[in-house]
Structure formats: structure tokens, C-alpha cells
C-alpha positions in Angstrom: -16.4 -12.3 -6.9 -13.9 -12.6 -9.7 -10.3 -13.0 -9.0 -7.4 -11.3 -11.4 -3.6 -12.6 -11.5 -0.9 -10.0 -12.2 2.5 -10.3 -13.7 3.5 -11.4 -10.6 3.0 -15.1 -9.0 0.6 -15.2 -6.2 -0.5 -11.8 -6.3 -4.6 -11.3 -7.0 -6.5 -9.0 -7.6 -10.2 -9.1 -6.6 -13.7 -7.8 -7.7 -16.3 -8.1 -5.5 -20.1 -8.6 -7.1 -21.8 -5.2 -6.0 -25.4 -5.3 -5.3 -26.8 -1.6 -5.9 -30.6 -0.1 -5.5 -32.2 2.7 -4.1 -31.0 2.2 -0.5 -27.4 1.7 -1.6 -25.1 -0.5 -2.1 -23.8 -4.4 -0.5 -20.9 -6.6 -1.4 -19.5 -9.1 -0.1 -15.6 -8.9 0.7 -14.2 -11.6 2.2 -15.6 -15.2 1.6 -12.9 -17.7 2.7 -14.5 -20.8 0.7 -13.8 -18.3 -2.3 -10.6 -16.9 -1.6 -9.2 -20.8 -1.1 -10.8 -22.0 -4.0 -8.8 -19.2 -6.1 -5.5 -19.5 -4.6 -5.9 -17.4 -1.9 -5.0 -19.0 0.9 -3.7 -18.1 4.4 -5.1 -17.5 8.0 -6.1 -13.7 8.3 -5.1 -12.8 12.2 -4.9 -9.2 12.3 -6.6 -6.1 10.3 -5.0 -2.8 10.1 -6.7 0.6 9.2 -5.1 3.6 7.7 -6.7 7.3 6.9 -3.8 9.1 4.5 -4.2 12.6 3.0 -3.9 12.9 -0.7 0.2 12.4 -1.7 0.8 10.3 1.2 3.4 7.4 0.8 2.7 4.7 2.7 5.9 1.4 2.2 7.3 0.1 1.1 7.2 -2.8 4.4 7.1 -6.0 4.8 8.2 -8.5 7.3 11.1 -11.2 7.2 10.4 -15.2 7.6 9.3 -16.5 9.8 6.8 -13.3 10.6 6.3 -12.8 7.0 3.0 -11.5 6.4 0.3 -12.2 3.1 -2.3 -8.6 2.9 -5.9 -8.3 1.5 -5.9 -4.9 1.3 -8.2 -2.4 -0.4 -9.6 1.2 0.2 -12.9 1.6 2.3 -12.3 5.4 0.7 -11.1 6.9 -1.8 -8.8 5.9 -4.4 -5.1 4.4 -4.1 -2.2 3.5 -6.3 -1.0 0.0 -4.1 2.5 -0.9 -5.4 4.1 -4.5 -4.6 8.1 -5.4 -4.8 9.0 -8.8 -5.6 11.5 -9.7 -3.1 11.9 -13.8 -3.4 15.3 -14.1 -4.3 14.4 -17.0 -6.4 11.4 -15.9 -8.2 11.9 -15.0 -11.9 10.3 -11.9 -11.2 12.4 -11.0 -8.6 13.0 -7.3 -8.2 10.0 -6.0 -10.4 7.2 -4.5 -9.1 3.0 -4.5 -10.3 1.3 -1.1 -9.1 -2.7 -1.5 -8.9 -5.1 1.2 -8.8 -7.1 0.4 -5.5 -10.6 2.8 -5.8 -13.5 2.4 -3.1 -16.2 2.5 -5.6 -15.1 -0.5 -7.4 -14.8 -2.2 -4.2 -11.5 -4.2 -5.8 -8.8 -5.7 -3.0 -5.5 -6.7 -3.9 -3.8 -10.0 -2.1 0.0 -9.7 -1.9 1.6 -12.7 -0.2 4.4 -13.3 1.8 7.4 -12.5 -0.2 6.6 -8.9 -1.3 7.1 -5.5 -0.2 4.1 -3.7 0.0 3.3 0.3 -0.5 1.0 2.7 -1.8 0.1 6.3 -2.7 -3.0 7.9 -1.7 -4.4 9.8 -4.8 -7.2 11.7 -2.7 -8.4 11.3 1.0 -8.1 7.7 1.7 -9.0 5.0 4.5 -7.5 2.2 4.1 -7.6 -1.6 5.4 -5.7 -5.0 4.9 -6.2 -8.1 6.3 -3.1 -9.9 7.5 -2.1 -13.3 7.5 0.6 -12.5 10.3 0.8 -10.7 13.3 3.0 -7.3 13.5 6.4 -8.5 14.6 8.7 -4.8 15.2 12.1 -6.9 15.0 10.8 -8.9 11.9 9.6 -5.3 9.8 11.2 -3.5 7.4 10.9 -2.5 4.0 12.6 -0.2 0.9 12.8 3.6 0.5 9.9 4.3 -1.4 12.1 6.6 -4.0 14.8 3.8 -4.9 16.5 4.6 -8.1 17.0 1.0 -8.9 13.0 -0.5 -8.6 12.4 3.2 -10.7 9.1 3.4 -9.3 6.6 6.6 -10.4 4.7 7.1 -7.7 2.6 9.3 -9.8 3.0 12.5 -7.6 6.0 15.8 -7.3 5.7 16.0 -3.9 5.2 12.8 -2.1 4.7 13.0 2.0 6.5 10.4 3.6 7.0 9.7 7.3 10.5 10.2 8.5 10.3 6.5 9.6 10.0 5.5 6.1 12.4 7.6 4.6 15.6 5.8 6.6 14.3 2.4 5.0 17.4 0.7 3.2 17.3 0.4 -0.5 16.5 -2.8 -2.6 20.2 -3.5 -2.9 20.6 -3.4 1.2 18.7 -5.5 1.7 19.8 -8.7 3.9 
């Protein structure tokens, strides 16, 4: 496994070491020894799984202290553009945001800590999977509009699809 750091502090991105022959494929993609040993650290308590259409928006979420969740996340399928929002108010970096091509034939996994807002754009049919640090807390969650004109994020796509649950997120500014 080799581990990436982004602009961003605490946020990694993985590679897994793929085995391939005639039968397929095998990788390893969690190894918590690993993980630890490259700043990746937390308890993982709950996995999610998500199967998007192409031009689906998924974020931007997170949730607030004390329910603040750290993601491993990564496509099982297809191919994703993951996006991540700085949102420690005393970070140097707060406010910008890292996007990260996320493609199931790499096999590469993106941790995003606690502290971040965390999205993505399905560029084809996609499942999808992250392993959180945190249980999913409804009166902790929330998260940006995907669209806000002040993070200027390109999403890549015209015609994004976006659930209506999503769309009444608050912008970067609103938030408390």
C-alpha cells in the first residue's frame, strides 16, 4: 500500500498493491497496522454503501463534534470525482477544497478526517463504500449545497442530479 498526502492536512490518499493473473485480481484494502503507521488513525464503526447513476451528486455532509465522522471511502465500481471542504475554522486551509479522482480499477481510497465536508460526483455507474470512524448521528448531520458560489467548485458535469434533501443544505457562509 502506498499512502498520498493532499494539500490538505490529514487527508490521504491510498494505493493498494494489486495482485493480477489469469484468475483475476486481489488487494488488500484495509490493513489497520498500515493505516496507523501512516497517520491514519481512527476506529472504523460503521460502513456505508452507495450505487449512483452517472451525474449524480452526492454532499456535500458531514457531521458536527462530538459525532464528527473520519471516511475511507473509495469506489467498488466505476469511477468518481470525491471532493472534500475544509471546514476547521482554524486550519490554514480553511475553506478550500482537494477533489480526487476515485476509479475502481485503480483500487485508490481516499481518508478524509473529521473536520471536512465530504461529496462526490459519479462520472459513470458507480457503487460506492466508506468506512466511518463514527456512527450516523441525524441531529449531528449536515453539510453545504453542492453548487456554492463561494467554494466555486466544478463538479465537472451541466446537469448535475441532486436529491432534494441536498439541495436545501446551507451554504459555506451559513454555516454555525
Amino acid at each position: 500500500m502506498q499512502f498520498k498526502t493532499t494539500a490538505l492536512e490529514g487527508l490521504i490518499e491510498c494505493f493498494p498493491t494489486i495482485f493480477e493473473d489469469e484468475r483475476g485480481f486481489f488487494f488488500e484494502s484495509y490493513n489497520q497496522k498500515s493505516f496507523e503507521a501512516n497517520g491514519i488513525k481512527g476506529n472504523f464503526v460503521q460502513d456505508n454503501h452507495s450505487w449512483s447513476k452517472a451525474g449524480v451528486v452526492r454532499g456535500l455532509h458531514f457531521q458536527y463534534d462530538p459525532f464528527a465522522q473520519g471516511k475511507l471511502v473509495r469506489c467498488i465500481t466505476g469511477k468518481a470525482m470525491d471532493v472534500v471542504v475544509d471546514i476547521r475554522r482554524n486550519s490554514p486551509t480553511f475553506g478550500q477544497h482537494v477533489k480526487v479522482l476515485l476509479d475502481s480499477k485503480v483500487g485508490n481510497m481516499l481518508f478524509v478526517p473529521a473536520g471536512f465536508a465530504h461529496g462526490f460526483v459519479a462520472l459513470e455507474e458507480t457503487v460506492f463504500v466508506y468506512k466511518c470512524t463514527e456512527f450516523w448521528h441525524k441531529a449531528s448531520e449536515s453539510g453545504i449545497i453542492y453548487n456554492d458560489p463561494d467554494l466555486g467548485i466544478d463538479w465537472g458535469i451541466e446537469n448535475p442530479i441532486v436529491s432534494s434533501k441536498d439541495l436545501l443544505l446551507p451554504t459555506f457562509k451559513e454555516l454555525k
